[in-house]
C-alpha positions in Angstrom: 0.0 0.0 0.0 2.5 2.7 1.0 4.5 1.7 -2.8 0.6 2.5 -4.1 0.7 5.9 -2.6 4.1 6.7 -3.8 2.7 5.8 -7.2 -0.4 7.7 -7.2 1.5 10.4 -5.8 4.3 10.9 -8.3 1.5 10.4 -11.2 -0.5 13.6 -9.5 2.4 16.0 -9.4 3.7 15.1 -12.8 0.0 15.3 -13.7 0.3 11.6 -15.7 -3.5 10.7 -15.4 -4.6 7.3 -16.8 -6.9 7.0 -19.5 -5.5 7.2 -22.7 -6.1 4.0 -23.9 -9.6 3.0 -22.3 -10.9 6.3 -23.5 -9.8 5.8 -27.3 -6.5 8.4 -27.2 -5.5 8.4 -31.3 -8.1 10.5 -33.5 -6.7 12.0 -36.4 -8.7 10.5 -39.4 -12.0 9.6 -37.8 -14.7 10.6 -38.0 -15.2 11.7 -34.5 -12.1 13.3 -34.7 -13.5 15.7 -37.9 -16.6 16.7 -36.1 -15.0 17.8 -32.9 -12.7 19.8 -34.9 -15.3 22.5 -37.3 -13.7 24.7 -40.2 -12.4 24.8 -43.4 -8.9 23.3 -44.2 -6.7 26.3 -44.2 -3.2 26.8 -45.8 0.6 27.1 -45.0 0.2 31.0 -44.5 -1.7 30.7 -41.1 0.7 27.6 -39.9 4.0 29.9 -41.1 1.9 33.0 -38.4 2.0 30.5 -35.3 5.7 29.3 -35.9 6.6 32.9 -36.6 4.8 33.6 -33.1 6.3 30.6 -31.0 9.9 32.1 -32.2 8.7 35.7 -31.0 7.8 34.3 -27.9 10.7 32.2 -27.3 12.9 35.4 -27.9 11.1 37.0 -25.4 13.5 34.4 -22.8 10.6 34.1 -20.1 7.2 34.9 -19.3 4.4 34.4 -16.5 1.7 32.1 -16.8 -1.5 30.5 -15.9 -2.2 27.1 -16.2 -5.0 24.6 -16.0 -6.1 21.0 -17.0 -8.8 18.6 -16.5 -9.1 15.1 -17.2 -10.1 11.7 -15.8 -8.0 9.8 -12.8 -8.0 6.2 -12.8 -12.1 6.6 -11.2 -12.0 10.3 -10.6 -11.4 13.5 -12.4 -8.7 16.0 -11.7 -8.7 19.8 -11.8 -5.5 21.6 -11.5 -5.2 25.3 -11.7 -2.1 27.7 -11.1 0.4 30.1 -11.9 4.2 31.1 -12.4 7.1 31.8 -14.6 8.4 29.9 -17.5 12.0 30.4 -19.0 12.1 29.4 -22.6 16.2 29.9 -23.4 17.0 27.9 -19.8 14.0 25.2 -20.1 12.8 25.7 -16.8 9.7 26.6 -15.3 8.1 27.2 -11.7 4.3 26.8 -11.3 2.3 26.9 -7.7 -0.6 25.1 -8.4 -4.0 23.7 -6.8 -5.0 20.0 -7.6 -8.2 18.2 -6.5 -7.6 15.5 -3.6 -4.1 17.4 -3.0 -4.0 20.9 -2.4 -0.9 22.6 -3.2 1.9 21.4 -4.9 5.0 23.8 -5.8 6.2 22.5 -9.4 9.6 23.1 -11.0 10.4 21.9 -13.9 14.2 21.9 -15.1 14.5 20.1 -18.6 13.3 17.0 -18.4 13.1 16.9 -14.8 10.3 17.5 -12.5 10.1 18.4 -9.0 7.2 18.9 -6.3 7.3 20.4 -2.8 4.3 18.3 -1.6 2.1 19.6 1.2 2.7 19.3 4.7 0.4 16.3 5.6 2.2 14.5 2.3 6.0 15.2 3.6 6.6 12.5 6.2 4.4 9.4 4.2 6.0 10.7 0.5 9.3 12.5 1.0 11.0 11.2 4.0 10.8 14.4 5.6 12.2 16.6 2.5 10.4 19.4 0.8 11.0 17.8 -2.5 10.9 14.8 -4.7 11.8 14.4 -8.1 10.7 12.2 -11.2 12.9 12.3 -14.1 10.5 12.4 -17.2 11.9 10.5 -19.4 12.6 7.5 -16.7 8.5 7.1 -16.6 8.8 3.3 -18.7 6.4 3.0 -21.9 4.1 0.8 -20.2 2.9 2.7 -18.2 3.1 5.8 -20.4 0.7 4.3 -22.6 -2.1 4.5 -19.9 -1.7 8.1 -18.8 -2.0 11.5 -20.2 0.0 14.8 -19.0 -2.3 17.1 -17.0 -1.2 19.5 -14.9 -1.3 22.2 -17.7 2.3 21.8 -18.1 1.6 20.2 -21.9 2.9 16.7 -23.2 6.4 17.1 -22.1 5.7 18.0 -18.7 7.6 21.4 -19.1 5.4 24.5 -20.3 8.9 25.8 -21.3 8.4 23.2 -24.4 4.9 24.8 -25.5 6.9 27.0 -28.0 8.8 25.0 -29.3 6.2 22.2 -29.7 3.9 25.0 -31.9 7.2 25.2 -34.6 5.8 21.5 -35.4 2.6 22.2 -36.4 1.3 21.1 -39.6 -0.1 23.1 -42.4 -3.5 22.8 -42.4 -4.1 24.9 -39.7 -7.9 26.5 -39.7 -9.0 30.2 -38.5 -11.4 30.0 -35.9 -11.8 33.9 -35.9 -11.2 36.4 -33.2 -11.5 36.4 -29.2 -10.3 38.0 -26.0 -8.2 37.0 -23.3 -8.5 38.7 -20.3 -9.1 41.8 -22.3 -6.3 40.8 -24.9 -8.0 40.8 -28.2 -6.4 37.5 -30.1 -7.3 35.4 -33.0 -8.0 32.1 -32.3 -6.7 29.2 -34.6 -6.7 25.6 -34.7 -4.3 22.4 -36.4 -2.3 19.6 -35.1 1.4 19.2 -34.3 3.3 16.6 -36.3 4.8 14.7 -33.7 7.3 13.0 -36.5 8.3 16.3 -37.1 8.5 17.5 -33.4 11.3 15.0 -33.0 13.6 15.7 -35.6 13.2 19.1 -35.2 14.0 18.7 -30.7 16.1 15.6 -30.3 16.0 15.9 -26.5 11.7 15.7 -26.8 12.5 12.4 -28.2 11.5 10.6 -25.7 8.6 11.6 -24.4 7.4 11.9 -28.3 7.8 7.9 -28.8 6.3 7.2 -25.7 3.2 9.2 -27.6 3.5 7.8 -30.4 4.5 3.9 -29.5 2.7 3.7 -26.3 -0.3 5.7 -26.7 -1.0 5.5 -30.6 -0.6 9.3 -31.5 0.9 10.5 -34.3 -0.7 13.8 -33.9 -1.4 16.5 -31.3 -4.7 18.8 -31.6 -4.1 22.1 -30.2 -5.8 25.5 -30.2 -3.5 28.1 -30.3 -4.6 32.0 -29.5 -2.2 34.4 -31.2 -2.3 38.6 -29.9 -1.8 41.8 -31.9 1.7 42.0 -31.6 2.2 38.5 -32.9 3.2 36.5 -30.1 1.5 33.3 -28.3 -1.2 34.4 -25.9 -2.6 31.1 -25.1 -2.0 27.5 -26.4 -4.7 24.6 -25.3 -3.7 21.2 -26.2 -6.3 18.4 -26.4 -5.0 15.1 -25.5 -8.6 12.8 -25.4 -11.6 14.9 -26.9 -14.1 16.3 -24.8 -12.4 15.2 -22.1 -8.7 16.0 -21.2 -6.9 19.6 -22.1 -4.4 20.9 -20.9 -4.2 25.2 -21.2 -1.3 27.6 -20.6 -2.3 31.1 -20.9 1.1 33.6 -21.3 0.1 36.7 -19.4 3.6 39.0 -19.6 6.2 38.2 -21.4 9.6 38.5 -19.3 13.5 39.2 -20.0 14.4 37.2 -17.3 12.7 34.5 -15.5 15.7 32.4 -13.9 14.4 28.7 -12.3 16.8 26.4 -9.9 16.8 22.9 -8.9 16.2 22.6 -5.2 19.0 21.4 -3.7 19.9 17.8 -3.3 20.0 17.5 -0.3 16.1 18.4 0.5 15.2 16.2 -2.9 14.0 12.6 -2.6 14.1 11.0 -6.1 11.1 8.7 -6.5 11.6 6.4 -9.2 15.1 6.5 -8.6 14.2 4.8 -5.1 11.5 2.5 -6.3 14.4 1.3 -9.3 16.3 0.2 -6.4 13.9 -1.5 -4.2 12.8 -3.6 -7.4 16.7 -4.5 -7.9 
């Protein structure tokens, strides 16, 4: 039981819900998957604007965000809702967020490693007595990648740092869905699919967690909504991992020169996985 907690856990704070499979994860050609995506087919020019924004974003180094998801939990579903900083050049991000059953969880992500001060009642049963614990990503075996989905707003990888780069992968056929506002930010909203083929030759370190996607869970592409501002950069970017019923939403609210994220240090991190390697020899 207490190796079930740990489990449950480390899948909460990385936000690695189960459902994928059981809930039909993989539309792209159906005919599902058409109807819960309207509008006509548009063309190159309107995938070139959202690349051309990701980069303007991305040069902007940081920027502060809010995040939130929703999405079924083994027999439950999970909200999570939050805000922070993201670093874009460092690949780093620090989110304080608010998950059903949990409370607050402090999440830093630093490449492809995740941390998580857990709350107090969690500290002695789940970290030993240490503010953190720590899951590298890419350690999380295909197995049981294949029955989860990402969903603490952080998007696939885990990292909202990623989101920008993720967008440069997006396929042509991306279709206006017309203006909108933000929290008074007028934007237009669009809508395509990321080529996750093309999303690992164009990040080799994503690698990864994109074949875990696309062996273990069946994608080969990713819906996402993407809401662009006046000034050309990303305002918001919604990615929709089962339809009509898990998303995941990151909504840039300033754009930052500097938005510098560290590692705790060691000494206050438990690593999870790392522990539960060891104890399975």
């Amino acid at each position: 039981m207490a190796l079930m907690r740990v489990f449950v856990v480390v899948l909460v704070l990385l936000g690695v819900l189960s459902g994928c499979a059981s809930l039909g994860l993989g539309r792209d050609d159906t005919a599902a998957g058409q109807a819960a995506r309207p509008g006509a087919r548009g063309d190159a020019g309107e995938a070139e604007s959202i690349r051309t924004a990701a980069r303007a974003t991305a040069a902007a180094d940081g920027a502060t965000v809010q995040v939130r998801s929703s999405g079924p939990a083994r027999d439950r579903s999970i909200t999570t809702t939050g805000s922070g900083v993201v670093d874009f050049r460092g690949r780093t991000s620090s989110t304080a967020l608010r998950i059903s059953d949990l409370g607050r969880v402090d999440a830093l992500a630093v490449g492809r490693t995740a941390f998580g001060a857990l709350p107090p009642r969690a500290i002695n049963d789940i970290s030993r007595g240490r503010q953190w614990v720590s899951v590298e990503l890419d350690g999380v075996d295909t197995g049981l990648f294949a029955d989860t989905v990402i969903q603490l707003g952080s998007g696939i990888t885990g990292n909202p740092a990623d989101l920008t780069t993720t967008l440069l992968a997006i396929r042509d056929d991306v279709v206006m869905v017309g203006p909108e506002t933000i929290d008074e930010v007028p934007t237009v909203h669009l809508r395509g699919d990321v080529d996750l083929a093309a999303l690992r030759a164009l990040a080799p370190e994503l690698g990864p967690v994109v074949d875990r996607l696309r062996t273990g869970v069946g994608l080969t592409t990713l819906p996402v909504d993407v809401w662009l501002d006046t000034e050309g950069k990303v305002r918001q970017v919604s990615e929709t991992v089962v339809p009509g019923q898990a998303t995941t939403t990151v909504t840039f609210t300033d754009l930052l020169p500097q938005a510098t994220v560290v590692a705790p240090p060691a000494e206050m991190v438990r690593d999870l996985f790392k522990e539960l390697r060891a104890r399975a020899g």
